[in-house]
Every structure is written in structure tokens, then in C-alpha cells.
C-alpha positions in Angstrom: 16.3 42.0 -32.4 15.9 38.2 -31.3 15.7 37.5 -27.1 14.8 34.2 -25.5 11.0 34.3 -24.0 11.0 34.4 -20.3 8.8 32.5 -17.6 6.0 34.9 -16.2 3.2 32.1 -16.2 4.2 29.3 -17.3 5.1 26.8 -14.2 8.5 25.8 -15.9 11.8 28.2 -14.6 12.7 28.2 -17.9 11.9 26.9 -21.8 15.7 26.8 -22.1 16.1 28.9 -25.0 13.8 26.9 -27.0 10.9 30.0 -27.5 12.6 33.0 -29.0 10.6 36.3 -29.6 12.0 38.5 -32.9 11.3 42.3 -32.8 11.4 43.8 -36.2 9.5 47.2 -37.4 6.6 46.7 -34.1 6.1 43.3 -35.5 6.7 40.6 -32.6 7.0 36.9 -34.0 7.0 33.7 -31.8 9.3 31.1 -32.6 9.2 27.8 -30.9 12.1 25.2 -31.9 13.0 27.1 -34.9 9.4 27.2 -36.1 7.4 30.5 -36.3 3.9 29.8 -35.1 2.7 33.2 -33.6 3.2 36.9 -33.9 1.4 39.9 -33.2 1.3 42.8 -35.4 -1.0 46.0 -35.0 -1.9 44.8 -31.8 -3.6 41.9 -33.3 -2.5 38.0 -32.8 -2.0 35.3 -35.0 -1.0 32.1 -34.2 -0.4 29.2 -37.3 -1.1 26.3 -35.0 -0.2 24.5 -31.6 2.0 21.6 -33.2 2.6 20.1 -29.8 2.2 20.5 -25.5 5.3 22.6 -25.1 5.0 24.7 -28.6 1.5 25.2 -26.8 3.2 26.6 -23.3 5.5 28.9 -25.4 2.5 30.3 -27.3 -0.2 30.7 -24.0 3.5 32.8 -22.2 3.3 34.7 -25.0 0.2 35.9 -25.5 -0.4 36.2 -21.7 2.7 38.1 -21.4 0.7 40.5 -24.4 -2.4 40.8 -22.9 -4.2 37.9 -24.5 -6.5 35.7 -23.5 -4.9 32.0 -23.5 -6.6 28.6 -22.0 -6.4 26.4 -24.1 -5.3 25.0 -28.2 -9.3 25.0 -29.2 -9.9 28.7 -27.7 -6.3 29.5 -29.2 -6.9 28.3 -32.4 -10.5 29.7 -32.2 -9.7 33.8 -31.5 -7.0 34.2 -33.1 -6.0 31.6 -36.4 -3.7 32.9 -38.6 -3.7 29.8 -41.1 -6.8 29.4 -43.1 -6.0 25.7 -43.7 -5.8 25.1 -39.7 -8.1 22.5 -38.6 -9.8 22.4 -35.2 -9.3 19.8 -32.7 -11.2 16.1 -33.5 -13.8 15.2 -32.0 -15.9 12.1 -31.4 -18.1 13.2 -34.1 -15.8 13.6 -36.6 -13.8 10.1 -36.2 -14.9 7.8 -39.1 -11.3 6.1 -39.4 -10.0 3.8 -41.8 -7.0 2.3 -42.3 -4.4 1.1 -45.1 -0.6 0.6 -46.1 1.5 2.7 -47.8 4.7 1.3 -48.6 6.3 0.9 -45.0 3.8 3.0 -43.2 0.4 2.5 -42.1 -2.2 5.1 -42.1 -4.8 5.7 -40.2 -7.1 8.5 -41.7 -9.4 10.0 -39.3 -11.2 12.6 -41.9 -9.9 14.7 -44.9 -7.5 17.1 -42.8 -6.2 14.4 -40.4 -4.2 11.6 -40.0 -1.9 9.3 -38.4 1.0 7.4 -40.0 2.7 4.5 -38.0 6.0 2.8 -38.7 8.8 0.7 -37.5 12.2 1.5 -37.6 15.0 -1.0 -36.2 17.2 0.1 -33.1 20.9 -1.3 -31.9 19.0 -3.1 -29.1 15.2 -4.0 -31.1 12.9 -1.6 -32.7 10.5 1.4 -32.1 7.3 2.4 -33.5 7.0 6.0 -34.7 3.3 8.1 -34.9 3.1 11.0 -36.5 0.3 13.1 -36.8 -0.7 15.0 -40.0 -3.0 18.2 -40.2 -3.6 19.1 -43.6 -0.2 17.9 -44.7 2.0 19.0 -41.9 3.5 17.0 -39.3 2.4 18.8 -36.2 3.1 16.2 -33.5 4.7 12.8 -32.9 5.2 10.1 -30.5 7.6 6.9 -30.1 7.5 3.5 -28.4 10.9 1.7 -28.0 11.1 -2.3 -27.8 13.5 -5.1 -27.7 12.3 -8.1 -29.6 8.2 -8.2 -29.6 5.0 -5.7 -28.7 2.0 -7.5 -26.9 -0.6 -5.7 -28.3 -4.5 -5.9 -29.7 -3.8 -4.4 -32.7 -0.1 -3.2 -34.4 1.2 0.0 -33.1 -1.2 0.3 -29.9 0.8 1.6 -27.6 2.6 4.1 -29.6 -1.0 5.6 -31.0 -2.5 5.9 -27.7 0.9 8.0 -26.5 0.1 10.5 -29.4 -3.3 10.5 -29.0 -2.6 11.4 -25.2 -0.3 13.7 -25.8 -1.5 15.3 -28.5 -3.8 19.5 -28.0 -5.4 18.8 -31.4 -7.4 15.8 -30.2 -9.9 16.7 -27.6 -12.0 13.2 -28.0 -9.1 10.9 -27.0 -10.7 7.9 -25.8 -13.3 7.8 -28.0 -10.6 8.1 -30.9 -8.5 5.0 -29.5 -11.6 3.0 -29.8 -12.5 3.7 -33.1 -8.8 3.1 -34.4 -8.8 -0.5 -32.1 -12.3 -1.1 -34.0 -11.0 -0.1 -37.4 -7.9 -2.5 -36.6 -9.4 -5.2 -35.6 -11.5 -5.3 -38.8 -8.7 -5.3 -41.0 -6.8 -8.0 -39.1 -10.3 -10.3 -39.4 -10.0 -9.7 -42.6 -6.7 -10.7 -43.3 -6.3 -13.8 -41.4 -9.8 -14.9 -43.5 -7.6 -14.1 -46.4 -5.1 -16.0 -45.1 -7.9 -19.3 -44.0 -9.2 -19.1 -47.6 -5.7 -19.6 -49.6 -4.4 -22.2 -47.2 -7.5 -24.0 -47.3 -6.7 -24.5 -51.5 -4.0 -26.9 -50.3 -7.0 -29.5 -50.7 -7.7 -28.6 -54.3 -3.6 -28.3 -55.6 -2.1 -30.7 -53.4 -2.8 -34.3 -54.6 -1.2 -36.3 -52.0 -2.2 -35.5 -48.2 1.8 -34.6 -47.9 1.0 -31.8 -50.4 -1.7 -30.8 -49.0 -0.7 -30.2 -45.7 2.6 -29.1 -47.2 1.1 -26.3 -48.8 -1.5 -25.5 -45.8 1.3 -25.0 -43.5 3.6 -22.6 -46.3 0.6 -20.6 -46.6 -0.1 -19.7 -43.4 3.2 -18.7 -42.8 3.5 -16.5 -45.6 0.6 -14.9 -44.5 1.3 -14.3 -41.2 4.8 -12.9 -42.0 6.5 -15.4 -39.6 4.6 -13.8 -36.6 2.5 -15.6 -34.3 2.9 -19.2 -35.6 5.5 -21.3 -33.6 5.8 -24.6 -35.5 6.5 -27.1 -32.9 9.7 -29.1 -32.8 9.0 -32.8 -34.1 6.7 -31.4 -36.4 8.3 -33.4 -39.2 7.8 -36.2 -37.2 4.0 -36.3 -36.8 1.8 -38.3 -39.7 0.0 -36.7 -41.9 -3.2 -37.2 -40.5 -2.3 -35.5 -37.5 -0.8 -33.1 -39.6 -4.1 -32.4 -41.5 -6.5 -32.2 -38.3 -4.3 -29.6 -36.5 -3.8 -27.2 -39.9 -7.6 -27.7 -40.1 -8.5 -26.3 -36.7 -5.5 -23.6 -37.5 -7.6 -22.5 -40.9 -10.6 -22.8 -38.7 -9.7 -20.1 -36.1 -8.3 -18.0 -39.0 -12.0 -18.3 -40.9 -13.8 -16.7 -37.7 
């Protein structure tokens, strides 16, 4: 027998028929958007993880509603784990991020069980970022950040990593998470624009003319920046090539830093 779960505790009216509770031979089992993640059996609780804030509500109702205690994801998770692989919440001592690309996504690894991958999907109107967080190889949460034409942000996919980490029970360190992954960022993007200093400065060993060298200064920094960030000004054809060289200079300069 399946029923809806009902609002005893929670401060909702109703989950809206999104936690269902399946009776079969004394065994109740918890299913939150089509998703088992609880049951209790022999008067004994399990529950396979928290996946997000509202799977969370449906699973503190029921075990409330049982007898059980239920404060919060880490106490949860603590008393009564029913998946061996489940890993507890992060915390600030556990945070040694990195990050790196894979194929469209980028992925930010917070320790061997956890992770975050970021993308960017077009819209009819712009674009959105998409963060997902991965525990031990299951999606358990995920965030998105809708935009029209441009983010202004420190680092690529800011704002839609801050939401998840916000939002998410299996982080308990948030802040202290957000500034690692801003440090971890920043690195990278230092180290790409010195990439990007180094090959445009080899204008001055390939090109022979100062046309070609500033010719190849200027294609290489825009191949390296993707197009983003550089507006080349209008009547830059115009200029000499001395004036040319001494502003591409001072453009490979700030990329070196």
C-alpha cells in the first residue's frame, strides 16, 4: 500500500504529494520524488542520504512521525546510515580543492567522495550555469543561475556555486568552502593569463616586421582569452605600429602579474 506522507511537523501544509510512504510486509519505505532514501524495518531506521533541503523535511516528518529523533542531515546521517558509501557533511578541514576541465564541465574536487561540476548551457533569452554536487558518484543536489548576455563575477561560475553551497545539508563549512574554491580559481586563472603573456610575447621572436609582431601579439591574446574580456577599440587599424606595440606590451604586462 502506497499513501502520501502528511504534515505533523513540518511547517509546510503540505509536500504536495511529493513524499510517499509504501507499506509492504511491516516494512515502511520513504520515497521522496520518486527516490527511496529511508525506511524502517524491525523498528530500526535507515536512511541512504539527504540529497537535498526538502528530501531532508520529508525524511525528519518521517521519522518524527516514527518516533525518531531528527535535527538535522549530520545527526541524520550519523544514527541511522543505511549506505556504507555515505559521506558525512564537509567541513573546513577537509576542503583541499582543486580544479580542472573535463570536456564542457568544470570540476571542482573538494576530497575523494566530493565534488562539484559546473557548466553552461544556452537559454532562448542567454544562458545559465548549472552546479551539481557529487557524493561518491551520485548527484545528490544542484543549483542554477540564469543570465542574459554576461556574468560579473571573480572567478567563472560564482554565483551559481555559492547558491549550492548555500543550499546544500551536506556542507556544513559553507563559507569557508566558497573561499577556498575563489582561492583555487583565482590560481588557475593567474595561471592561464601567464600562459597567455608568455605566447603573445613570441610575437617578437616570429614576427620579423613590427606589423607581424604586433599582428601576432594581438591574435594571441585573443585566442587565449576566448573572445572575452578584450574589446579591441574601433580605429584600431588606424593607429601606427609603435602605438600598436606599446599598448600590447602593457596588455602582456598585466597578463604576466
Amino acid at each position: 500500500m502506497t499513501y502520501n506522507l502528511t504534515n505533523r511537523y513540518d511547517s509546510k501544509k503540505s509536500f504536495y504529494g511529493k513524499a510517499k510512504i509504501e507499506n509492504s510486509n511491516g516494512k515502511q519505505s520513504l520515497y521522496s520524488y520518486g527516490t527511496k532514501v529511508a525506511e524502517i524495518e524491525n523498528g530500526k531506521p535507515k536512511v541512504y542520504g539527504t540529497y537535498s533541503n526538502t528530501t531532508l523535511r520529508h525524511i525528519k516528518e518521517f521519522l518524527l512521525q516514527n518516533g525518531f529523533k531528527a535535527e538535522n542531515s549530520k545527526q541524520i546521517m550519523k544514527d541511522y546510515s543505511g549506505n556504507e558509501t555515505y559521506a558525512e557533511p564537509i567541513s573546513k578541514n577537509e576542503t583541499k580543492s582543486t580544479i580542472s576541465n573535463s570536456g564542457s564541465a568544470t570540476i571542482f574536487k573538494v576530497n575523494d567522495k566530493i565534488e562539484i561540476q559546473a557548466v553552461s548551457e544556452k537559454t532562448r533569452n542567454g544562458f545559465r550555469h548549472i552546479a551539481t554536487l557529487i557524493v561518491d558518484g551520485r548527484e545528490v543536489d544542484k543549483a542554477t543561475a540564469n543570465y542574459l548576455n554576461r556574468t560579473w563575477e571573480s572567478y567563472e561560475y560564482e554565483s551559481v556555486i555559492d547558491k549550492l553551497i548555500d543550499k546544500s545539508s551536506y556542507i556544513t563549512e559553507k563559507e569557508e568552502l566558497k573561499k577556498k574554491f575563489q582561492e583555487a580559481s583565482h590560481q588557475k586563472i593567474e595561471g592561464e593569463f601567464k600562459t597567455i603573456g608568455n605566447i603573445a610575447s613570441l610575437g617578437e621572436v616570429f614576427g620579423k616586421t613590427q606589423m607581424e609582431k604586433n599582428d601576432w601579439k594581438l591574435r594571441m591574446i585573443k585566442a587565449g582569452l576566448g573572445n572575452k574580456g578584450l574589446d579591441v577599440p574601433e580605429g584600431w587599424d588606424k593607429l601606427d605600429e609603435k602605438t600598436k606595440e606599446a599598448r600590447l606590451n602593457a596588455i602582456i604586462k598585466e597578463l604576466k602579474k
